[in-house]
KEFIMI-65515 format. One record per residue: x, y, z of N, C-alpha, C in turn; chain; residue in three letters. Coordinates in steps of 0.05 Angstrom, whole numbers, plus 5000, padded with zeros to 4 digits. Each point is the difference from the previous one (the first is absolute). Layout:
N
X_Y_Z_X_Y_Z_X_Y_Z_A_ALA
...
This chain:
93
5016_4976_5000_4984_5024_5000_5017_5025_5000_A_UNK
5019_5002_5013_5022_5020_4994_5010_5013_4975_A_UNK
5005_4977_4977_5020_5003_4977_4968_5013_4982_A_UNK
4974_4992_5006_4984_5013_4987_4993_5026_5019_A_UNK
5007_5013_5025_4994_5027_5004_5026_5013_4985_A_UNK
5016_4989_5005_5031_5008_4987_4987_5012_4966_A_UNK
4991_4980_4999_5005_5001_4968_4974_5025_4995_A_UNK
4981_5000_5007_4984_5020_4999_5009_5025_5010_A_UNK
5009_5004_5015_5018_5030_5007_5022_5012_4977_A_UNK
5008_4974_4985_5017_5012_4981_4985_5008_4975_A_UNK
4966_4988_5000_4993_5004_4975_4979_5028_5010_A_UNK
5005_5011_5022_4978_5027_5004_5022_5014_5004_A_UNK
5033_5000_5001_5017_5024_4993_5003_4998_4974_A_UNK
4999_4981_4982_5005_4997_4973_4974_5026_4984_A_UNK
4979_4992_5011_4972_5014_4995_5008_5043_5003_A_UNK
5004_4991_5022_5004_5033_5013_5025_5002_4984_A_UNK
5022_4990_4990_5017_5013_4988_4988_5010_4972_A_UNK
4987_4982_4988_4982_5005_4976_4978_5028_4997_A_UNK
4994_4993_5026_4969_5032_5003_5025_5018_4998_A_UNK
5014_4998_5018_5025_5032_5000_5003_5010_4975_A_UNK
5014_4979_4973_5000_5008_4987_4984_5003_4974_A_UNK
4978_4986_5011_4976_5008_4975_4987_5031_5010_A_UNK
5001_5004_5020_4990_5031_5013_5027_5024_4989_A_UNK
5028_4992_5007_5021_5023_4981_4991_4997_4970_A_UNK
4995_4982_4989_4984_4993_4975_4989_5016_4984_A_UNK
4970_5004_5023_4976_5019_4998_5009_5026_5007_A_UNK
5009_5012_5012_5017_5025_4994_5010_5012_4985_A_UNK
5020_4989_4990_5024_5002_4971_4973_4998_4977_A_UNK
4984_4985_5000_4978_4995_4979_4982_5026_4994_A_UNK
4992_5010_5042_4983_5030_4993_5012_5016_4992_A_UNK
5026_5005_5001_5015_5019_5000_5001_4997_4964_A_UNK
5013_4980_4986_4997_4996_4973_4970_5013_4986_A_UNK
4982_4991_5012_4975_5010_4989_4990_5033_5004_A_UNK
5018_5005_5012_4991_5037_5007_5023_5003_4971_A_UNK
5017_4989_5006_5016_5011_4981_4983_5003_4966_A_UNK
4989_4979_4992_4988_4981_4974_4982_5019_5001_A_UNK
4976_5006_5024_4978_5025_4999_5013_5024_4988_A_UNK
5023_5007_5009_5010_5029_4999_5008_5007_4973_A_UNK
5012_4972_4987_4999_5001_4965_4982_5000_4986_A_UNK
4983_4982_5017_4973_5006_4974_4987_5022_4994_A_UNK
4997_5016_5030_4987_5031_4997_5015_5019_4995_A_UNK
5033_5003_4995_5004_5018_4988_4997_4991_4964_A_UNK
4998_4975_4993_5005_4995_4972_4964_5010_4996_A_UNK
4978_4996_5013_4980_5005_4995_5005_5036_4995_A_UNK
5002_5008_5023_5007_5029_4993_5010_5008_4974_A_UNK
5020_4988_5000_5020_5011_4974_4981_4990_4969_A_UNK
4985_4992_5001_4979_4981_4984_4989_5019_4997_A_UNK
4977_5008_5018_4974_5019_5005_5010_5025_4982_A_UNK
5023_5011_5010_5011_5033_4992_5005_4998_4975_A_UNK
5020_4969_4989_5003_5006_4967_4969_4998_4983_A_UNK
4984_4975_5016_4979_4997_4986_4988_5041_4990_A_UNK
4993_5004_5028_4985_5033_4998_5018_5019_4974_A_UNK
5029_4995_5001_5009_5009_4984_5000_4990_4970_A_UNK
4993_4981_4998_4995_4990_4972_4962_5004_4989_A_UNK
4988_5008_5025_4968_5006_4994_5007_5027_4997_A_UNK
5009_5020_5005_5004_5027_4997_5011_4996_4971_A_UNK
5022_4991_4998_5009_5002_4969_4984_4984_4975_A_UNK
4985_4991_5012_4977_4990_4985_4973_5016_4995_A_UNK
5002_5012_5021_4970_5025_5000_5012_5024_4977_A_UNK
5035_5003_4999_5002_5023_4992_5007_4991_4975_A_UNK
5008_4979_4990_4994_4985_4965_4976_5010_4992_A_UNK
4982_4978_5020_4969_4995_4989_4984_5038_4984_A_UNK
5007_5015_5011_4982_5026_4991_5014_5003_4973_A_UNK
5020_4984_4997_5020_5010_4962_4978_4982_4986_A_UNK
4988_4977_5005_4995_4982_4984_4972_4992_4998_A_UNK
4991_5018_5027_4966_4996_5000_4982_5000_4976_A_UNK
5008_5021_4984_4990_5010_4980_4996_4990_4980_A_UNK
5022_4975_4994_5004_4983_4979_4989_4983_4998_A_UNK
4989_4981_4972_4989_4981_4999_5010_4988_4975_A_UNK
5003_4977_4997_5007_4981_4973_4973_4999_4984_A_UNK
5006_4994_4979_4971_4995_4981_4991_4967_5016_A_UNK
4968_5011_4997_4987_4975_5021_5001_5006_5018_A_UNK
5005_5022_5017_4984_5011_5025_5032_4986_5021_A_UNK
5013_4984_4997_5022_4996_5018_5016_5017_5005_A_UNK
5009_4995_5026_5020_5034_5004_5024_4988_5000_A_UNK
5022_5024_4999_5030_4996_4995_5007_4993_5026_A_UNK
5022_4974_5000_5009_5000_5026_5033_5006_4994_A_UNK
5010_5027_5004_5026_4999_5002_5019_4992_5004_A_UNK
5030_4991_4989_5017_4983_5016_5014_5010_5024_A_UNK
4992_5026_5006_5010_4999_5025_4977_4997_5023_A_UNK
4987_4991_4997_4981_4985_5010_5004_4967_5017_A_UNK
5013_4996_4977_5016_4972_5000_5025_5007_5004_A_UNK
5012_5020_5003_5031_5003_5016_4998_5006_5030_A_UNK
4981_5012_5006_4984_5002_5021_4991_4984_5015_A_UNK
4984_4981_4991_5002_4973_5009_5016_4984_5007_A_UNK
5020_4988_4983_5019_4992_5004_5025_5012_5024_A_UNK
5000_5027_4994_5024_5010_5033_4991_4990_5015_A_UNK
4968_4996_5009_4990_5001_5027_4997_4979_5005_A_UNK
5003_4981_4982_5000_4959_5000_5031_5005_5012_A_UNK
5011_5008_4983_5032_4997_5014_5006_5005_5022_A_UNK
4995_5025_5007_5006_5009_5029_4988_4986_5020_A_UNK
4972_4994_5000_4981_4977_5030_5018_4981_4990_A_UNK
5013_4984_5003_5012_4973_5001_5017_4997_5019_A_UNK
């Protein structure tokens, strides 16, 4: 009966050595995840501001071209329209 309290004492410091370090673990982990939050909201930021800036330079195209129409009632879509597009695909990535 001994060699099994024996032996159970070594497997509940084995345990507690384990919690110790699954708890420094969870730490290092929150700490990682503030970090991972803090990138995503400035990349959102930096997102938001180019986006607004590519709707502004889009509002101030759009009044050149309002006017225009192709035969068949379709309107012109400029290629900087589509260069326009494309910066702002580039840049969110």
């Amino acid at each position: 009966m001994a060699g099994a309290i024996s032996d159970n004492e070594s497997w509940l410091a084995k345990v507690k050595d384990v919690e110790a370090k699954v708890a420094e673990v969870q730490v290092q982990s929150a700490k990682e995840n503030v970090k991972i939050v803090e990138k995503v909201v400035k990349k959102l930021e930096i997102v938001r501001i180019q986006g607004a800036e590519v709707i502004k330079y889009v509002d101030r195209e759009v009044v050149k071209y309002d006017t225009k129409f192709a035969p068949g009632g379709i309107c012109e879509i400029p290629k900087e329209f589509f260069i326009a597009h494309n910066d702002a695909a580039k840049d969110s990535r």
